[in-house]
NUKEMAR-772932 format. One record per atom (N, C-alpha, C, O): x, z, y. Coordinates in steps of 0.001 Angstrom, whole numbers, plus 500000, padded with zeros to 6 digits. Each point is the difference from the previous one (the first is absolute). Layout:
<rec c1="X" c3="Z" c2="Y"/>
...
//
This chain:
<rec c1="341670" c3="462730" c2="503703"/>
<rec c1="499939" c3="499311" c2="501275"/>
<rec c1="498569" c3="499924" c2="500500"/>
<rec c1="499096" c3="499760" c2="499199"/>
<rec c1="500632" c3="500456" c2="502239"/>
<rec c1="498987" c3="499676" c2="500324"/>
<rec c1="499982" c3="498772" c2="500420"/>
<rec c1="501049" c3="499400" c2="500238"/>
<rec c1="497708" c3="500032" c2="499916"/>
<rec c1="499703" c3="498347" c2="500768"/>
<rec c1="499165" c3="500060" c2="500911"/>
<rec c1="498781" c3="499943" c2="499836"/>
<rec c1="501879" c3="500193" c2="501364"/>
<rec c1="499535" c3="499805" c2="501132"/>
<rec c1="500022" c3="498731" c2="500848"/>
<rec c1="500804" c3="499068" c2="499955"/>
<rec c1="498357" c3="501071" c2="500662"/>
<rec c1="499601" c3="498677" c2="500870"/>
<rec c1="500308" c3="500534" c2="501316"/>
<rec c1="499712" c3="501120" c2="500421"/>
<rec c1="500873" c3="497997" c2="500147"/>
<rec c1="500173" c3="500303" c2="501579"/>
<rec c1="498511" c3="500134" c2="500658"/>
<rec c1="499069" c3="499574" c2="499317"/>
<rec c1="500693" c3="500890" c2="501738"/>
<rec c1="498822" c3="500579" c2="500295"/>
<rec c1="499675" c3="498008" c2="500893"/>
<rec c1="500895" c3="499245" c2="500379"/>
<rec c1="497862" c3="500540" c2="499668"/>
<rec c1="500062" c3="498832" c2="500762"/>
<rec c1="499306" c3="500042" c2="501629"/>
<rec c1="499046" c3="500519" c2="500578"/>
<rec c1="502145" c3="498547" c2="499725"/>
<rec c1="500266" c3="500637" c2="501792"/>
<rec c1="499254" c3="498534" c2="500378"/>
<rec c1="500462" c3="498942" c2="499575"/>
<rec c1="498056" c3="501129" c2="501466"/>
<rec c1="499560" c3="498497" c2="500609"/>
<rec c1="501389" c3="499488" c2="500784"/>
<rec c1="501034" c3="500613" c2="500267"/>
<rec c1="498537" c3="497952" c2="499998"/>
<rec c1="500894" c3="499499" c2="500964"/>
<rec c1="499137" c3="500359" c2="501664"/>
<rec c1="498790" c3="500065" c2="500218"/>
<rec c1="502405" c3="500120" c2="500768"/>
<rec c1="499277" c3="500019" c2="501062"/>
<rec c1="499289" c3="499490" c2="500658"/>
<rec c1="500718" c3="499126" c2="500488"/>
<rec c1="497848" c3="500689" c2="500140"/>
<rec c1="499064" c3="498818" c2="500366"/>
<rec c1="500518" c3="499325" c2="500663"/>
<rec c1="500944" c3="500625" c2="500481"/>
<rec c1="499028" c3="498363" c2="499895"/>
<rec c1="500147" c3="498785" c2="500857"/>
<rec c1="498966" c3="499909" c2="501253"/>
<rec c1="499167" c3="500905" c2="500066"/>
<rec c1="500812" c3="498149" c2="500870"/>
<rec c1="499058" c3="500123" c2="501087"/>
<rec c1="498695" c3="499597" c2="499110"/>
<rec c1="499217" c3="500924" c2="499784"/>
<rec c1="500455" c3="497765" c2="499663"/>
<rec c1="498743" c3="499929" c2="499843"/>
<rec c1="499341" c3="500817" c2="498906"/>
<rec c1="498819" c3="500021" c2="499653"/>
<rec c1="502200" c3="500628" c2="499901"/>
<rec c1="499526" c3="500788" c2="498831"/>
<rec c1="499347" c3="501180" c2="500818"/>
<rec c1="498891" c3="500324" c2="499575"/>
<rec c1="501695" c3="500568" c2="501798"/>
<rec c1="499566" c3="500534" c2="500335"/>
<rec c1="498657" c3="499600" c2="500820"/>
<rec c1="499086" c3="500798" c2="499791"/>
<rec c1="500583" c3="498108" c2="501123"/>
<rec c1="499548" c3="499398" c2="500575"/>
<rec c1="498734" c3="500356" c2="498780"/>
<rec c1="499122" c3="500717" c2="500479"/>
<rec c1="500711" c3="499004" c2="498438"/>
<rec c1="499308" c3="499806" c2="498650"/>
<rec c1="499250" c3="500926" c2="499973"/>
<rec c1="498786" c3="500114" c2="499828"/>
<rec c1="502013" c3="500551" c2="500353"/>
<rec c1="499595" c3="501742" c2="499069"/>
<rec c1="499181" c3="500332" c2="501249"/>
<rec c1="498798" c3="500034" c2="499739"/>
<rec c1="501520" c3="500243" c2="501652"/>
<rec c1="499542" c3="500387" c2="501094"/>
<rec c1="498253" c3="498953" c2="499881"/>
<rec c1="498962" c3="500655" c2="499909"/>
<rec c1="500975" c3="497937" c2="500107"/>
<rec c1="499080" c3="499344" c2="500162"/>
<rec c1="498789" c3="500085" c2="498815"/>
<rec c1="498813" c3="499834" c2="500280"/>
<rec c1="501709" c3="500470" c2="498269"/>
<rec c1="499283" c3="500035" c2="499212"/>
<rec c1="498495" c3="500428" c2="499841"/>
<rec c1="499118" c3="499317" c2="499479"/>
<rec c1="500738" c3="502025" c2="501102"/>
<rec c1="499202" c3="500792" c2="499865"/>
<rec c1="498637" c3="499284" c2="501470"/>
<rec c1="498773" c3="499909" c2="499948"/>
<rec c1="502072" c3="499785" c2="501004"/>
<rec c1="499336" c3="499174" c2="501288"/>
<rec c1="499192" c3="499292" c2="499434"/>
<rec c1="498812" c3="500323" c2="499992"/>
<rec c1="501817" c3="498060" c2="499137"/>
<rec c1="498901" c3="498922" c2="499530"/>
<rec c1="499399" c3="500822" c2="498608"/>
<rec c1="499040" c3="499402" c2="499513"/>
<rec c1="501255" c3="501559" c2="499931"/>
<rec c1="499026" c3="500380" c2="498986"/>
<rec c1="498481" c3="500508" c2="500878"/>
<rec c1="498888" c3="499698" c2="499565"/>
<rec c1="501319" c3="501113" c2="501725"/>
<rec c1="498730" c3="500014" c2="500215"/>
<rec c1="499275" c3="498799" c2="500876"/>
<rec c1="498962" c3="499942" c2="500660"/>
<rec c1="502115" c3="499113" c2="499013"/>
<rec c1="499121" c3="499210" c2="500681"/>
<rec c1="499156" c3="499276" c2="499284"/>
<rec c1="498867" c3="499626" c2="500303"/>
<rec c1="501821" c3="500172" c2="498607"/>
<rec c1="499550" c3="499112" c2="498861"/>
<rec c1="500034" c3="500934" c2="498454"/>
<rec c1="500685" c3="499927" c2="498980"/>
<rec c1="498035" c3="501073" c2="501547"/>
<rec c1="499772" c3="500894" c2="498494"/>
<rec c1="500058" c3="499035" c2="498649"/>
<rec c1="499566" c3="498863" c2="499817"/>
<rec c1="501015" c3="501884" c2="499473"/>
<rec c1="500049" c3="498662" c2="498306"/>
<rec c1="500591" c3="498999" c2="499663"/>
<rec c1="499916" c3="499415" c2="498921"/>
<rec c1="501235" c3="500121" c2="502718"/>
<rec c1="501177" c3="498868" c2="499591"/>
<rec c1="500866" c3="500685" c2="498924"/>
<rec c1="500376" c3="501153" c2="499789"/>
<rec c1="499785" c3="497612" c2="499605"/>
<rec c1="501407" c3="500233" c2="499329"/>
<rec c1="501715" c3="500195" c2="500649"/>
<rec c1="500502" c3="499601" c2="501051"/>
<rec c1="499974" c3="501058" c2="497992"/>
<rec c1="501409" c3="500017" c2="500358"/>
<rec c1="500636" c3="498461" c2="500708"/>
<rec c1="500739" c3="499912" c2="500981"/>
<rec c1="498985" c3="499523" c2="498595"/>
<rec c1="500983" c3="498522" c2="499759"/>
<rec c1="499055" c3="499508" c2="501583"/>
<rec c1="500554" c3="499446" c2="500950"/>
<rec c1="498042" c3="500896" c2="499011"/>
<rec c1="499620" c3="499158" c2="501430"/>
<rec c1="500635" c3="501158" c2="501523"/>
<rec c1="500173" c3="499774" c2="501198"/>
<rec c1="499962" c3="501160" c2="498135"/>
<rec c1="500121" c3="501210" c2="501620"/>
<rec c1="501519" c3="499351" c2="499707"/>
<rec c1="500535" c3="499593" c2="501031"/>
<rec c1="500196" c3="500252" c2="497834"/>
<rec c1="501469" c3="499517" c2="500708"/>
<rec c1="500174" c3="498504" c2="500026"/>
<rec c1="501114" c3="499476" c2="500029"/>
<rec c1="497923" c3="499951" c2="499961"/>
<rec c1="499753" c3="497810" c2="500686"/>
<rec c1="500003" c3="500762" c2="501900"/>
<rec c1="500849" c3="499745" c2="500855"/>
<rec c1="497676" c3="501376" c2="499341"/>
<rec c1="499766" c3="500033" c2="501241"/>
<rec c1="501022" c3="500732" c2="500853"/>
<rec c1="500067" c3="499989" c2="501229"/>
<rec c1="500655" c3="500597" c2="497980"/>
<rec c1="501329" c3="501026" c2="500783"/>
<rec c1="501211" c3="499027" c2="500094"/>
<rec c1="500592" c3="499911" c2="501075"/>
<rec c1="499768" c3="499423" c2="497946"/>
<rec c1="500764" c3="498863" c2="500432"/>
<rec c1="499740" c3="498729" c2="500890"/>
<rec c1="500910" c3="499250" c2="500353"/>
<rec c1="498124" c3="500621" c2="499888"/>
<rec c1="499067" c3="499115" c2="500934"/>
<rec c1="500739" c3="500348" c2="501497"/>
<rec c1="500790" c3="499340" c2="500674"/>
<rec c1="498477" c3="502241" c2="499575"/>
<rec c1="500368" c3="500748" c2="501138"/>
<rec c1="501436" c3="500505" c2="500449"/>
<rec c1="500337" c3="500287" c2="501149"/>
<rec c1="500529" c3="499766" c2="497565"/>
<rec c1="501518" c3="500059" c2="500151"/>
<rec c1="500748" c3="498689" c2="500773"/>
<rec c1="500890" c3="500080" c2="500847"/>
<rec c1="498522" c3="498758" c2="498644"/>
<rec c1="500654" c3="498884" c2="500474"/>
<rec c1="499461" c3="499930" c2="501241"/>
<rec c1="500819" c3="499996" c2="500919"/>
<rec c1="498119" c3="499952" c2="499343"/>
<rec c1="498981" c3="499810" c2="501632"/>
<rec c1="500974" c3="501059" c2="501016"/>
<rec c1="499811" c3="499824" c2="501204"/>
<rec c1="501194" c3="501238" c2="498425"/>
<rec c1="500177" c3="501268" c2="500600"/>
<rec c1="501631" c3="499313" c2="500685"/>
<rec c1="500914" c3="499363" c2="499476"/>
<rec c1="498796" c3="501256" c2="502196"/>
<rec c1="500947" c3="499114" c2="500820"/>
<rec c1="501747" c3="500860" c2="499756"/>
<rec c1="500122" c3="501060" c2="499385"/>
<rec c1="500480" c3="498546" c2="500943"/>
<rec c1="501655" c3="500392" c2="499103"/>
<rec c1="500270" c3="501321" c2="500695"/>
<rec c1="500783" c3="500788" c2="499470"/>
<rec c1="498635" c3="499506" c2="501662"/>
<rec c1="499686" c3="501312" c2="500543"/>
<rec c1="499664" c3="501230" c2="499429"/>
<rec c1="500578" c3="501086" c2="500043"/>
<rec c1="498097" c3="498456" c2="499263"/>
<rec c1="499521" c3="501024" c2="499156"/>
<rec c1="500639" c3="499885" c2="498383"/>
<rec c1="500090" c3="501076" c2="499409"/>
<rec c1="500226" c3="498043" c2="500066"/>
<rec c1="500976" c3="500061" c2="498842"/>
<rec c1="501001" c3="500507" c2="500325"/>
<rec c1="500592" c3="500404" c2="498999"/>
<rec c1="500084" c3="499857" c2="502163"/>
<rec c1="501174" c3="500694" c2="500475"/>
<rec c1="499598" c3="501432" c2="499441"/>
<rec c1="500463" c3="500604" c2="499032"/>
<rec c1="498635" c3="499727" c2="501777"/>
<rec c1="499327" c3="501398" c2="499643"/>
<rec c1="499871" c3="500408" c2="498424"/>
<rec c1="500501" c3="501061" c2="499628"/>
<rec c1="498953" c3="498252" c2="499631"/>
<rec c1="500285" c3="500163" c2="498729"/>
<rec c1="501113" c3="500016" c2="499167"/>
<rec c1="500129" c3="500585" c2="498925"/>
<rec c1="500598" c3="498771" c2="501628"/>
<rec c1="502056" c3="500095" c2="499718"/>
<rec c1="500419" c3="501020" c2="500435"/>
<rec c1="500922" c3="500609" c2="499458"/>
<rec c1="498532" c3="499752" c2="501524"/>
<rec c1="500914" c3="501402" c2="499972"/>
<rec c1="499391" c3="500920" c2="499708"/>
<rec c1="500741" c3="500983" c2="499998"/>
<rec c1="497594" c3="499417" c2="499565"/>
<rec c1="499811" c3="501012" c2="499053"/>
<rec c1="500600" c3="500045" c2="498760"/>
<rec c1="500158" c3="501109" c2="499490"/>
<rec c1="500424" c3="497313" c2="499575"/>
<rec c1="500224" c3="499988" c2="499346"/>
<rec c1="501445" c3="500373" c2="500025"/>
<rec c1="500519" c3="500878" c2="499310"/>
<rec c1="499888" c3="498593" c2="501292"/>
<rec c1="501657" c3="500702" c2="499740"/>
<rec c1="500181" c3="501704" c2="500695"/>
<rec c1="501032" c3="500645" c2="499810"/>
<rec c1="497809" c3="499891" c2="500980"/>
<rec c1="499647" c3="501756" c2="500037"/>
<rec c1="500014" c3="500218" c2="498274"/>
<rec c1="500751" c3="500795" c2="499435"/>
<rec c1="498192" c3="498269" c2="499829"/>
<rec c1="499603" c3="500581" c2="499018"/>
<rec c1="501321" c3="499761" c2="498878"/>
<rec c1="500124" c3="500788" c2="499063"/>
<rec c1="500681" c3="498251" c2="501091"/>
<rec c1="501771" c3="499951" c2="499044"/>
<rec c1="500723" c3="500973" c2="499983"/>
<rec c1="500501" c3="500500" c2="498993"/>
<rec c1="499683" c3="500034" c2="502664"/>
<rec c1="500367" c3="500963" c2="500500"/>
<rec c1="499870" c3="501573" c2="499115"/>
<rec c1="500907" c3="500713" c2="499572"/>
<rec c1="497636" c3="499468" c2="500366"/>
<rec c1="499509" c3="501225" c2="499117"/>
<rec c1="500193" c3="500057" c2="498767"/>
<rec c1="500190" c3="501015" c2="499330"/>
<rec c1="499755" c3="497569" c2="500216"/>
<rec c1="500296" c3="499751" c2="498454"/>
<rec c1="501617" c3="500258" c2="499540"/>
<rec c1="500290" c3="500514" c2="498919"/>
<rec c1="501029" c3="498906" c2="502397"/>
<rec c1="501318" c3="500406" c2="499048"/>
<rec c1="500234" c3="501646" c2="500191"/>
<rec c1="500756" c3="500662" c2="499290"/>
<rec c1="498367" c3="499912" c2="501917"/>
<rec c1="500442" c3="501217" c2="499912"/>
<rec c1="499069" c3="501084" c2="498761"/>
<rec c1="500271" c3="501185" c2="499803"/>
<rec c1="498742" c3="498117" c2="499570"/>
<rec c1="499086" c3="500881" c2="498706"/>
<rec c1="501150" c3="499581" c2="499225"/>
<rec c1="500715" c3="500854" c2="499476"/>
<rec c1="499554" c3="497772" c2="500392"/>
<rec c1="500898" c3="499310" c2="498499"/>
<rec c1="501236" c3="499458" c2="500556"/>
<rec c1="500114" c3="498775" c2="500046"/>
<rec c1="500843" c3="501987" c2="500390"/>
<rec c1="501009" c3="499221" c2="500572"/>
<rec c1="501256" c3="499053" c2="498994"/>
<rec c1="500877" c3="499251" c2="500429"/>
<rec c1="498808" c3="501117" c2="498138"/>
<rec c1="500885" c3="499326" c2="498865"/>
<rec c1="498872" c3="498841" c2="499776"/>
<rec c1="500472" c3="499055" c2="499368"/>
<rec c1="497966" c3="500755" c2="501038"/>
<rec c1="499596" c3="499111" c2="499504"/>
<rec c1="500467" c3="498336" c2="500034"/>
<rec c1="500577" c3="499528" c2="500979"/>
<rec c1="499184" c3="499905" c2="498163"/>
<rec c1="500240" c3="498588" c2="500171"/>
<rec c1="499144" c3="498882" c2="499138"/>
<rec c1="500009" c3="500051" c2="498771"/>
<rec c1="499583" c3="499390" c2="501624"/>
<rec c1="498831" c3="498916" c2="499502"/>
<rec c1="500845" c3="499393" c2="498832"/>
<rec c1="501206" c3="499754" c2="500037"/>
<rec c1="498014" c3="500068" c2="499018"/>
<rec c1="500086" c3="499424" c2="499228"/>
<rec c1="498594" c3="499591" c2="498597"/>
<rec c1="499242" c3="500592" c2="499231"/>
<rec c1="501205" c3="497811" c2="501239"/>
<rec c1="498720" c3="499482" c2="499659"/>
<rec c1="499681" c3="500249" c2="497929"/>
<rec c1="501010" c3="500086" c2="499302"/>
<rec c1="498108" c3="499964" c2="500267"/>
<rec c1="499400" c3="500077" c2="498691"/>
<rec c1="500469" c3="498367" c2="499666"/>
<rec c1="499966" c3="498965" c2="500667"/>
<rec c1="500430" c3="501331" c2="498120"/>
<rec c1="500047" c3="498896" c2="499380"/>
<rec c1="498769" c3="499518" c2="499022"/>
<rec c1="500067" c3="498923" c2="499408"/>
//
C-alpha cells in the first residue's frame, strides 16, 4: 500500500484577507522594519475606518476569488484540523 496524503487545497480568501494581501506591501514601505503583527494592528485599523461601499468592493473580489477556487477544486470542502 501506498500512503498518500491528499494534496492540501488553501481555503478561499475572504475580503479582508484579500484587502490584506493587496495592502501589505503599501504599509511595509511605509514603515521599513514593522513587524508582521503591527502592519496587521495598521491594516485592521484601516479595514474598520473603510465605508461599507468599499468593503462591498472587497466582497465581491472575494467571492470572484470563491468563484475560481470551486472551479480549480470543485470536490473541495473545508475541513477544519483538529
Amino acid at each position: 500500500k501506498q500512503n498518500r496524503k491528499k494534496p492540501y487545497i488553501p481555503r478561499p480568501p475572504n475580503s479582508f484577507i484579500l484587502y490584506r494581501q493587496h495592502h501589505h506591501p503599501l504599509i511595509l514601505n511605509q514603515h521599513p522594519g514593522i513587524n508582521n503583527s503591527e502592519i496587521s494592528r495598521i491594516i485592521a485599523d484601516h479595514w474598520r475606518n473603510l465605508s461599507d461601499q468599499e468593503k462591498d468592493e472587497w466582497k465581491r473580489k472575494a467571492e470572484e476569488a470563491k468563484e475560481r477556487h470551486m472551479k480549480a477544486w470543485p470536490d473541495y470542502k473545508y475541513q477544519p484540523r483538529r
